[in-house]
C-alpha positions in Angstrom: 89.7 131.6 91.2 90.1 127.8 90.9 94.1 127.9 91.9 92.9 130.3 94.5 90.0 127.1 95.8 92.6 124.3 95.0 95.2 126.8 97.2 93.1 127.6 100.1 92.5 123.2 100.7 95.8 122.4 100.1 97.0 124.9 103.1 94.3 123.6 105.0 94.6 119.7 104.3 98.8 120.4 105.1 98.1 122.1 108.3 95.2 119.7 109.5 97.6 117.3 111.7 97.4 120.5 114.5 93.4 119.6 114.8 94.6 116.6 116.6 98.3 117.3 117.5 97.3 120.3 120.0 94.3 118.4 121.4 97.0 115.7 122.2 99.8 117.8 123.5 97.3 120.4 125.7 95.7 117.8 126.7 98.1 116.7 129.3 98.1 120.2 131.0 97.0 119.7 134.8 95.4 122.4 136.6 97.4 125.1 139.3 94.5 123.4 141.6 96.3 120.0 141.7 92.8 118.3 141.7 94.1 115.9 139.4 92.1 117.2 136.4 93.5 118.5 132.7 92.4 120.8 129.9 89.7 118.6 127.9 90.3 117.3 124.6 87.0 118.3 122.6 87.6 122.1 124.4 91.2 122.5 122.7 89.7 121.2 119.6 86.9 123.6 119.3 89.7 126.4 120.3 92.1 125.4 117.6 89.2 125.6 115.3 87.6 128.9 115.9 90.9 130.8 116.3 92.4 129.3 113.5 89.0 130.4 111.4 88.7 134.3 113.2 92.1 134.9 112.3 93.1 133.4 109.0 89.5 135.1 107.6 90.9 138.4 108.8 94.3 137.8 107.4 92.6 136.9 104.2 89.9 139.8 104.0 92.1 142.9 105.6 96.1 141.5 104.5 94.9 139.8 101.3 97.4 136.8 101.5 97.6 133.6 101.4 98.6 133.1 104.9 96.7 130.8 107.4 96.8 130.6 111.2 97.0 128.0 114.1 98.8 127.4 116.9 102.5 127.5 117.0 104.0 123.9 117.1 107.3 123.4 119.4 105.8 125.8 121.3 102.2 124.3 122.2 105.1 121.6 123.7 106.8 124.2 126.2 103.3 125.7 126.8 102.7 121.9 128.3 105.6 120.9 129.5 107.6 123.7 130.7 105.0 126.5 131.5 101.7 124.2 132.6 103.2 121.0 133.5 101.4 117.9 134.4 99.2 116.6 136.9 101.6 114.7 138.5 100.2 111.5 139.1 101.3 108.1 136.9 104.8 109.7 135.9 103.5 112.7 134.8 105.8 116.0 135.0 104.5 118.0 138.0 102.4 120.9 137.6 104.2 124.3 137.9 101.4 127.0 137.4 99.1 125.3 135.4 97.0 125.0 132.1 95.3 128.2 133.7 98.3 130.3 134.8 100.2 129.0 131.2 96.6 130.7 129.1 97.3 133.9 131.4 100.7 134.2 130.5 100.1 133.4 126.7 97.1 136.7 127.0 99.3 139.2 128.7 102.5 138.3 126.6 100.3 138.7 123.0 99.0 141.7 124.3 102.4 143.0 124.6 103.3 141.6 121.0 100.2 143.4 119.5 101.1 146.7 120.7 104.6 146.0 119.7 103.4 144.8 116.2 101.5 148.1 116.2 104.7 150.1 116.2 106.8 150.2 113.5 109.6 148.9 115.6 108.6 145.1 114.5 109.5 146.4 110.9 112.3 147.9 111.9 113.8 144.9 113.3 112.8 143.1 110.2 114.5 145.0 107.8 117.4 145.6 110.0 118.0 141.5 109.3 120.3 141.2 106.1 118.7 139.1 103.2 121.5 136.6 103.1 120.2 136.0 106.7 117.0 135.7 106.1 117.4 133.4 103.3 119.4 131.3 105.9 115.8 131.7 107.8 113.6 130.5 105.4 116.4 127.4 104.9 116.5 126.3 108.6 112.2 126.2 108.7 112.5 124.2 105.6 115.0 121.5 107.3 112.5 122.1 110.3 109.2 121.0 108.5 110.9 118.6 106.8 111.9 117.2 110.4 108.2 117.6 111.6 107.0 115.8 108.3 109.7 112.4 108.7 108.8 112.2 112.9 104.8 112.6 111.2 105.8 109.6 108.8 107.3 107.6 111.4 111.3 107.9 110.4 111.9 110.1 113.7 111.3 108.2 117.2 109.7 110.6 119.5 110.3 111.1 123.5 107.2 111.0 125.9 106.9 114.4 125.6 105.7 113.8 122.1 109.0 115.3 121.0 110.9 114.1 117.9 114.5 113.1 118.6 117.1 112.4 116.2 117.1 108.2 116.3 115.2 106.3 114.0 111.5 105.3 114.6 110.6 101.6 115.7 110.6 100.5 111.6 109.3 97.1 112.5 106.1 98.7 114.4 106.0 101.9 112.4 106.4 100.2 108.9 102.4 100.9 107.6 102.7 104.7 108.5 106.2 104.6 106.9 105.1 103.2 104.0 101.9 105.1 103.3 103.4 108.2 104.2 106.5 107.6 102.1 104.5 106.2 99.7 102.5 110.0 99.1 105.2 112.0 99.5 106.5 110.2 96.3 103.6 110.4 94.5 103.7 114.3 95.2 107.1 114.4 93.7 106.0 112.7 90.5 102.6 115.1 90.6 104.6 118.0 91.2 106.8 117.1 87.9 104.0 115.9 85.7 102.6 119.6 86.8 99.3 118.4 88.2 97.5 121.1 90.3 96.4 120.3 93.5 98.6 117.3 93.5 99.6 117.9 97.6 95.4 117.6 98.6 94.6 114.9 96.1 97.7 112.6 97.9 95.8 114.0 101.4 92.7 112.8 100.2 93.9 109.2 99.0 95.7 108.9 101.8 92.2 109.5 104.4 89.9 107.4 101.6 93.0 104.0 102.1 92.4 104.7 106.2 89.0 104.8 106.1 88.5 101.4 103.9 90.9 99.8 105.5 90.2 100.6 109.1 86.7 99.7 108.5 87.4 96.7 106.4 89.5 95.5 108.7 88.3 96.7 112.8 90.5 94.1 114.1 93.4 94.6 112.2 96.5 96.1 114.5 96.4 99.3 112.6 92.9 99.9 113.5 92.8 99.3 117.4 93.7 101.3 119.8 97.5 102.7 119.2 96.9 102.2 115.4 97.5 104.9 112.5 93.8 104.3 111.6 92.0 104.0 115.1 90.5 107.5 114.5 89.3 106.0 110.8 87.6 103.2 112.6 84.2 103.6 113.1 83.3 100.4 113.7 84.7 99.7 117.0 87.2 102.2 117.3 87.9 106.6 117.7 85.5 107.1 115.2 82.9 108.3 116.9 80.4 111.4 116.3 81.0 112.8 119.7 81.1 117.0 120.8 81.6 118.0 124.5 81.0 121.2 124.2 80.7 121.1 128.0 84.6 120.6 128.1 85.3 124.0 125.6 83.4 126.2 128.3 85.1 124.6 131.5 88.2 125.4 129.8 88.2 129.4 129.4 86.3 129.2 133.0 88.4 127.6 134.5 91.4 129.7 133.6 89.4 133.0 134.4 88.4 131.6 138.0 92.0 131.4 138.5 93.5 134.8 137.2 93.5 135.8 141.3 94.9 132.5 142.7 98.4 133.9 144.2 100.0 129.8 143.5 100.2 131.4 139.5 101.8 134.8 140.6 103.6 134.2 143.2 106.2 131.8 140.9 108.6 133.4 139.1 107.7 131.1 135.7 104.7 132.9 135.5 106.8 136.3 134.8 109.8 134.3 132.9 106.9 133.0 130.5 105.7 136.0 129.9 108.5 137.5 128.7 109.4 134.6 126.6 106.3 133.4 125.1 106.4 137.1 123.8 110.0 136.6 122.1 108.8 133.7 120.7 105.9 134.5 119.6 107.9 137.5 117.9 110.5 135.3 116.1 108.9 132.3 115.1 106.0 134.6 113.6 108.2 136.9 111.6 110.6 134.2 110.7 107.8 132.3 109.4 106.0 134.9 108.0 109.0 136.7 105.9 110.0 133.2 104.2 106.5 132.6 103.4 105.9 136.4 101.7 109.1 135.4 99.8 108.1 132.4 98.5 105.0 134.0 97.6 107.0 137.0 95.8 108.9 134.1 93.6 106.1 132.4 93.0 104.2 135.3 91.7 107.2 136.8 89.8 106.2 140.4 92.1 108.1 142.2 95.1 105.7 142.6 97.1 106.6 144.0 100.5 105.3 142.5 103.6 102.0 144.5 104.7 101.9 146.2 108.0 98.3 144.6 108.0 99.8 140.7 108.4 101.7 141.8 110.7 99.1 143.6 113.3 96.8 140.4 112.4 99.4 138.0 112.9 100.0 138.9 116.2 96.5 139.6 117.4 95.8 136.0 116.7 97.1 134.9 120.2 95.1 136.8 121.8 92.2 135.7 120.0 93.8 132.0 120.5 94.6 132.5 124.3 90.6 134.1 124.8 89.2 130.4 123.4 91.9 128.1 125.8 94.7 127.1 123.0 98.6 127.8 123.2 100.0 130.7 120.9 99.4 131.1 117.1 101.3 132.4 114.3 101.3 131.9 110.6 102.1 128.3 109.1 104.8 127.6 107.1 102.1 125.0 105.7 100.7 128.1 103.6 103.8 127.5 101.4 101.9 124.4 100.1 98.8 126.3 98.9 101.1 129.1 97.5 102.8 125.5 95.6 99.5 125.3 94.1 98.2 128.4 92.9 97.3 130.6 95.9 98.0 134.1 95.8 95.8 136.0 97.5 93.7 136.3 100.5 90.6 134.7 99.1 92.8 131.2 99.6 92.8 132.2 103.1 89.4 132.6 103.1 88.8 129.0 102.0 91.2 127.6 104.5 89.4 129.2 107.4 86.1 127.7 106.0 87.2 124.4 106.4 88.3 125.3 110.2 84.9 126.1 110.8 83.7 123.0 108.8 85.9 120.7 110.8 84.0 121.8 114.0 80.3 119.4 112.9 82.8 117.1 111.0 85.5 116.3 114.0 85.5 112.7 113.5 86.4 112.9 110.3 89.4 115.1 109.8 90.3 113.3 113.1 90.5 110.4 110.9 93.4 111.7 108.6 96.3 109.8 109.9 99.0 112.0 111.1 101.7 109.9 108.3 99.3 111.3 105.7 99.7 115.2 106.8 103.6 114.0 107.4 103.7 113.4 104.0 102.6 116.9 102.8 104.7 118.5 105.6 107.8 117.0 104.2 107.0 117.8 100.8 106.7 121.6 101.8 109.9 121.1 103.4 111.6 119.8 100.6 109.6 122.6 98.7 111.4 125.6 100.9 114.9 124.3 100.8 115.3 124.9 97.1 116.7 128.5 98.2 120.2 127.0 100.2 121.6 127.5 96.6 121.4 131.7 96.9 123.2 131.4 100.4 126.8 132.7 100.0 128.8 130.2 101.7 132.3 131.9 100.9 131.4 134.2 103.7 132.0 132.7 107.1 129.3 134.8 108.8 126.9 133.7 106.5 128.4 129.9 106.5 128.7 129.3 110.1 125.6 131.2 111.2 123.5 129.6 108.8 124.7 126.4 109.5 124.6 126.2 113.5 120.6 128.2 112.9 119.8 124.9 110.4 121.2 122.5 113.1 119.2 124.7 116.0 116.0 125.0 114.7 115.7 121.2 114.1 117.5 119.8 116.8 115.6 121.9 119.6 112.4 122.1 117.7 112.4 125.7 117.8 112.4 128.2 115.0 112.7 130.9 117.6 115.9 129.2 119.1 117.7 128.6 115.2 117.1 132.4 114.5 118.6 133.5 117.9 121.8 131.7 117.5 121.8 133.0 114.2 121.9 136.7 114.9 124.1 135.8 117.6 127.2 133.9 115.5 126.4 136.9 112.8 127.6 139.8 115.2 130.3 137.8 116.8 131.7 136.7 113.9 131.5 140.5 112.0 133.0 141.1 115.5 136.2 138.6 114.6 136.4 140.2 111.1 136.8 143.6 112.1 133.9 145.0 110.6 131.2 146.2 113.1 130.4 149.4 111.2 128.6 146.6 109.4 126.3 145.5 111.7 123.1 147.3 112.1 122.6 148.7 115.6 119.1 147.2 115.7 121.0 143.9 115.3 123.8 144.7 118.2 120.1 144.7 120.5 118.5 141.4 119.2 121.8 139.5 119.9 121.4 141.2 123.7 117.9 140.7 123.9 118.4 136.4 122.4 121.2 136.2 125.0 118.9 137.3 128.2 116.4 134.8 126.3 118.5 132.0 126.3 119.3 132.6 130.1 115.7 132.9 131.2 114.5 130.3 129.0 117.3 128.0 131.7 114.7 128.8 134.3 111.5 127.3 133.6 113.1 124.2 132.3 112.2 121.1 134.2 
């Protein structure tokens, strides 16, 4: 019971950078109206907060595993960027059919996905994916939280987008975060060999206690004002403040309903292209995700447990869920990994973590606090956790090589589980096609490749 407690805050404290990550990304949405206005901040919050609670309770009580919820990054960016766009106004992208057409799309497509999920055919496609394959899977979202955790830490430069690209950081500005954040992900190393439990949410907590004092201590210091790591911890003059606009959550989800009929959202093809490819990413970045966490669990628990039909149905009614309350797509973290680290296996873990969702709502200013280097830290850590399986990857085979390789590279340098595991499946087929040995590949396989092609091609034409 007490690795179960220790489990469930660990997932929670590794996965709390998306209270104020999707707030900050959403946020920028502008309306199909072109009035000028955006999704509000406080609204997205409160939407990340009582999806991520509805559906990681379920997944705990009816799936009994360790596996918490929340939106999907990489994709909350192409929710905003490439399916909402801006406002327009002060170099801002334009807006294409808005944060209201973008929370239409993301309903209809999860609707699809939970009748799909429904069906064994999401199983079928599952096991029709080779193990050496999916190992290379769980590799390439290891390298890809490990790249989310060093752009958290401030190793990675970003792009205005929010977007990490591969160029190092501004060291000279960035040098507190990089130090704290480097700093705790050591100090989890050496807990992790001294085998202290819980070691990933004690460094979490440190980490929030040394931003509070100091931003506090020191209101005027750089790091506290206004573009600071610790302007959220800084209640003295700073983003520290006990506000709720509950006002903002409601205008949200009315908003996008008064707009379902406007003809500007469904008269643009996007609207249709989205759609189909929120779906197919919804589909692979959840069962990518969701597989290498079920297989960490299995080693960690020394069991071979098989992945429950219930995850899976829950795991894909969470966007609809998430869509309902004004928030971009969910799936199942790879953040979980950390609480399995330390001691979670079952779905009471879950249970806790979704607590502390619904706890965050009365204490927003604080887990607002929790500088984003401080999360980076764990992130990396889980990363670093995750890649430990590259060794059972059998790189004498050049379908297993090559594919695994370019999915690696993929994943992390398009920010995109969903984009690593297409190229994947593709290089796999065409390189059994090379070999001679297409009685090899699974038929099931033959139609993803098809399916991640015509993805690719309309995924061309809602780019800006």
């Amino acid at each position: 019971m007490k690795k179960e407690i220790i489990g469930g805050i660990t997932t929670f404290l590794a996965m709390i950078y998306i209270l104020s990550v999707e707030p900050a990304i959403l946020s920028g949405s502008g309306s199909v109206t072109g009035d000028g206005t955006t999704m509000n901040y406080f609204g997205i919050f409160l939407g990340v907060c009582i999806a991520s609670f509805a559906s990681t309770f379920v997944m705990g009580l009816f799936a009994n595993v360790p596996l918490a919820l929340a939106p999907s990054m990489g994709v909350n960016v192409m929710f905003a960027v490439n399916i909402a766009g801006g406002t327009g106004a002060n170099g801002h992208p334009p807006t294409i059919i808005g944060y209201e057409g973008a929370l239409i799309a993301t309903m209809i497509s999860s609707i699809f996905f939970l009748i799909f999920s429904i069906t064994p055919l999401r199983k079928i496609i599952i096991n029709a994916i080779p193990e050496q394959l999916m190992i290379a899977i769980g590799v390439g979202i290891g390298f890809f939280i490990a790249y989310v955790g060093l752009s958290s830490i401030g190793w990675v430069a970003h792009t205005e987008t929010g977007l990490p690209v591969a160029d190092l950081g501004r060291l000279k500005d960035n040098y507190p975060q990089i130090l704290l954040g480097t700093g705790l992900f050591l100090i989890m190393l050496l807990f992790m060999f001294m085998k202290v439990n819980g070691g990933v949410a004690i460094c979490i907590l440190i980490g929030t206690v040394i931003a509070l004092i100091v931003a506090n201590a020191g209101p005027n210091l750089a790091v506290s004002k206004e573009g600071g790591i610790f302007y959220n911890a800084n209640f003295v003059d700073g983003g520290g403040k006990w506000e709720y606009d509950f006002n903002g959550f409601a205008s949200n989800i009315k908003n996008t309903w008064k707009e379902f009929t406007n003809v500007e959202i469904w008269n643009k093809p996007t609207m249709y292209i989205s759609i189909f490819i929120l779906m197919f990413l919804n589909f692979f970045d959840a069962t990518g995700t969701i597989t290498t966490v079920n297989r960490q669990l299995n080693e960690a628990a020394g069991t071979d447990r098989p992945l429950s039909h219930e995850a899976l149905i829950i795991d894909s009614g969470a966007t609809v869920v998430g869509s309902a309350v004004g928030v971009s797509p969910m799936g199942v973290y790879v953040e979980s990994g950390a609480g399995i680290a330390q001691g979670a296996r079952t779905g009471f873990a879950s249970i806790i973590t979704s607590v502390f969702f619904l706890i965050s709502i009365a204490l927003f200013p604080i887990f607002k606090a929790v500088p984003g280097c401080v999360t980076g830290a764990a992130t990396l850590f889980v990363g670093v956790m995750m890649m430990g399986s590259i060794k059972d990857l059998d790189w004498k085979k050049p379908e297993i090589a090559i594919s695994a390789f370019f999915a690696i590279l993929f994943m992390v340098v398009t920010y995109s589980i969903a984009n690593g595991i297409g190229v994947l499946i593709i290089l796999y087929v065409l390189i059994k096609t090379f070999k001679k040995e297409v009685k090899e590949v699974p038929i099931t396989l033959w139609i993803v490749s098809l399916i991640f092609i015509a993805y690719f091609i309309a995924y061309a034409f809602i780019q800006l």
